[in-house]
N, C-alpha and C positions, 0 to 999 in steps of 0.2 A: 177042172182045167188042167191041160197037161203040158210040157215042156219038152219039146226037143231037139233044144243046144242053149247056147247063152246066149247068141245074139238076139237083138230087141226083138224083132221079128219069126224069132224062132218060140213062140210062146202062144197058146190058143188067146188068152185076152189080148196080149197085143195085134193078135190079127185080126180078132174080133173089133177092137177100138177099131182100127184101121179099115176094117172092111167098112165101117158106121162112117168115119170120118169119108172114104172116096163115094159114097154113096150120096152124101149129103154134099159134097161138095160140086161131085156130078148134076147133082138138082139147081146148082147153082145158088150155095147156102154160104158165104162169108166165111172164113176160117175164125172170125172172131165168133159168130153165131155158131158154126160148128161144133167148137169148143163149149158151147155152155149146152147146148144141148148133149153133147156125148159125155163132160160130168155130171149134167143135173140124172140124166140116166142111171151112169155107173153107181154115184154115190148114194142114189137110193137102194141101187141091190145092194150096196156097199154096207149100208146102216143095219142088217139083216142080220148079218155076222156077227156071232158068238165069239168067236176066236181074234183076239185082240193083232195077235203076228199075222195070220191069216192076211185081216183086213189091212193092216199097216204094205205086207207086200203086194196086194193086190193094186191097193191104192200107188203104192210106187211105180209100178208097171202102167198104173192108168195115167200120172203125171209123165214120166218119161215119157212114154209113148206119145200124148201129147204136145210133151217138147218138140221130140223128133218129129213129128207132123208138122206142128205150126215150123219148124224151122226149115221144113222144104220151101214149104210154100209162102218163105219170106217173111211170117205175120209171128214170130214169139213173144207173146206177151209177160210182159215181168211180173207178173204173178205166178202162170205157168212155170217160169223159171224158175225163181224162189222156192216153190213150194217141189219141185222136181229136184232139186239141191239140197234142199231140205231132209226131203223125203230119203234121198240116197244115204245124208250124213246118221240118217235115224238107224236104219238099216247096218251099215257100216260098223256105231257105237254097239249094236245088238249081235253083231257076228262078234268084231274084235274086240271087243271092250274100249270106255274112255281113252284110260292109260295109253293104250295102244296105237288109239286115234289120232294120240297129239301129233304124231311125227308125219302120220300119212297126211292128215289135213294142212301140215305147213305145204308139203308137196304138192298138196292139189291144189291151195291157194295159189303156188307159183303156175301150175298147168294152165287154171280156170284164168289169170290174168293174162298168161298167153294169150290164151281164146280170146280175150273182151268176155268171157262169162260173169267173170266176179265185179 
């Protein structure tokens, strides 16, 4: 899978998730049903993976992207959430280090309560 830019949609999985997601939603599939069928998919190629970082960022981009989905279309479920917040802080500790972490996660707690995320 390749990459080119940062934004969510600039990413072969995320267009991939997204192609699955408008396709099934086209059928006229629940965004809450959408959802489990497009992780019960992912996360079995996901289980495949040898490569521990690999899978962790892939999986990040499977959650976000499903944030960003469910939250067009009105339906973001607090798990999705969670685990999309989660998944970024995992990511985050593994670029910058803990140490590091402390001060950007006070920030973002203040952003994410802006939102109503936290």
């Amino acid at each position: 899978m390749g990459a080119w830019g940062t934004g969510l949609w600039e990413d072969d999985l995320s267009c991939d998730i997204q192609d699955e997601w408008n396709e099934l939603m086209d059928e006229g599939v629940s965004p809450r049903k959408t959802t489990k069928i497009i992780l019960k998919s992912w996360q079995e190629e996901f289980s495949d993976y040898d490569d521990e970082e690999d899978k962790l960022a892939d999986e990040s981009i499977l959650f976000i992207s499903l944030a960003g989905l469910q939250m067009r279309h009105r339906a973001l479920t607090s798990s999705v959430k969670k685990k999309a917040i989660q998944l970024i802080k995992k990511v985050q500790i593994l670029l910058y280090g803990k140490k590091a972490m402390r001060k950007v996660t006070r920030k973002e707690k203040r952003y994410w309560k802006s939102l109503k995320i936290n």
